[in-house]
C-alpha positions as CSV (number, residue, x, y, z in Angstrom):
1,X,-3.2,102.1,141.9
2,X,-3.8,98.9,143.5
3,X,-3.4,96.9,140.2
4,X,-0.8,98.7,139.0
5,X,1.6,97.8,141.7
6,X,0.1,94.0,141.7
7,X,1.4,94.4,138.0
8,X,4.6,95.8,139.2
9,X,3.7,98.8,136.9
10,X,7.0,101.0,136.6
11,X,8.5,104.2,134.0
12,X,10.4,101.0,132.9
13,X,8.3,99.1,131.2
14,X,7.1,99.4,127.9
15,X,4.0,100.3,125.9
16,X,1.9,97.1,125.5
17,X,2.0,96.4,128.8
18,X,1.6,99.4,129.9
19,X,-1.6,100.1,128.4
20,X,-2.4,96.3,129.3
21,X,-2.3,97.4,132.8
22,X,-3.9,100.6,132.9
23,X,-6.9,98.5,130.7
24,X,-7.0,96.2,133.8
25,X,-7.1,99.1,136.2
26,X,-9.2,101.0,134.6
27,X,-11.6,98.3,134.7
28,X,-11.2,97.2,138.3
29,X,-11.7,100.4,139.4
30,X,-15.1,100.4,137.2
31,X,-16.0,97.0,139.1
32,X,-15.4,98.4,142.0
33,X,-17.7,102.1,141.4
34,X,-19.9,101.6,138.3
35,X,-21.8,104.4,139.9
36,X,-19.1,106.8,139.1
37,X,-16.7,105.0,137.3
38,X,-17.8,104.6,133.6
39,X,-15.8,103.1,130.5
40,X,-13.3,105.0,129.3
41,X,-13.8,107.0,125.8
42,X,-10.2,107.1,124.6
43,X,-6.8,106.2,126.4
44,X,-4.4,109.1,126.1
45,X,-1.0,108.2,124.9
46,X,1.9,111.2,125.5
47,X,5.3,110.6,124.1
48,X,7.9,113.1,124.5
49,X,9.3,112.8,121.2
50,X,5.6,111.8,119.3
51,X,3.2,113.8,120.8
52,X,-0.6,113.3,122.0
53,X,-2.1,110.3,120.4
54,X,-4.9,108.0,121.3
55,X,-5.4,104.8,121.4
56,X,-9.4,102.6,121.5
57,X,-10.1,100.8,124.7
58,X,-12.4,98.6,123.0
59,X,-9.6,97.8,120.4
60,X,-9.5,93.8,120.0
61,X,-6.1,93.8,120.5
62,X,-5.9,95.4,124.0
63,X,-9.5,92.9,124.5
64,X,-7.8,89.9,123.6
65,X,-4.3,90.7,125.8
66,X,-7.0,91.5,128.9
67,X,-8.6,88.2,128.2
68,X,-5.2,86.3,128.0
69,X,-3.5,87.8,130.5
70,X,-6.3,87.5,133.2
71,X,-4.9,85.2,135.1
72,X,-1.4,84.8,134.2
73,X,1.2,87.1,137.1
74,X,3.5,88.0,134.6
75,X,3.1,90.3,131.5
76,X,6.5,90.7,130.3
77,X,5.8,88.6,127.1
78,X,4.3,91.9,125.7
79,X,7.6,93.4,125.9
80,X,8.6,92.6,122.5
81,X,8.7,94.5,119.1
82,X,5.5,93.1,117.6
83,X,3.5,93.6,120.6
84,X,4.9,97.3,120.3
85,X,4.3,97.4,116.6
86,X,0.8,96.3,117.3
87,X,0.1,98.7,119.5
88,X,1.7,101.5,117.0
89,X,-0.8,100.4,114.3
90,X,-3.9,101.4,117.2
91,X,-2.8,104.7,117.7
92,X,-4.4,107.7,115.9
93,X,-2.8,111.4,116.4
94,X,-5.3,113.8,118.5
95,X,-7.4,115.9,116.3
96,X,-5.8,118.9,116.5
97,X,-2.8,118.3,117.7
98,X,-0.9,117.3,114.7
99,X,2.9,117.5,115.2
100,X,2.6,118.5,118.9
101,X,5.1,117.6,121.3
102,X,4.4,116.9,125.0
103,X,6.7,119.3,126.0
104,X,4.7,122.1,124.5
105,X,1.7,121.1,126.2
106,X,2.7,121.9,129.5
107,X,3.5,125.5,128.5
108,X,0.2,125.8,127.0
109,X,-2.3,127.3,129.1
């Protein structure tokens, strides 16, 4: 949680950063505990209108944004349409959840 507030993580931003900053948090937090803390398998991506998709932590993209943004404060260049579209292209629909809506996942159970 740290990070994310030192990102000024909010509802309000969009994708690419978003997932930028949960990447950097995610690996902090692994710095931090590597004896509980291991990499992550998938990142889980829930839009209300989409669905459950995922997206590849160790996608090149979100690699090369970690790498450039390292030691830069601000992240708002990633809130553009091609940084969006990129991200778009890396995301694969959960097996088996094929025209699911988030909403219908919380009534699951």
């Amino acid at each position: 949680m740290n990070h994310l507030n030192k990102r000024g993580q909010t509802l309000m931003r969009g994708l690419p950063s978003t997932l930028l900053h949960i990447h950097e948090a995610m690996e902090a937090a692994r710095k931090a505990d590597r004896e509980h803390i291991g990499p992550p398998a998938i990142y889980a991506v829930i839009s209300f209108d989409k669905g459950l998709w995922r997206f590849d932590p160790q996608s090149h993209l979100l690699k090369g944004w970690a790498k450039a943004y390292k030691n830069r404060e601000d992240t708002s260049s990633l809130e553009t349409e091609l940084a969006t579209e990129q991200v778009r292209m890396g995301l694969f629909k959960w097996p088996g959840h094929e025209g699911a809506r988030a909403a219908e996942f919380s009534r699951s159970g």
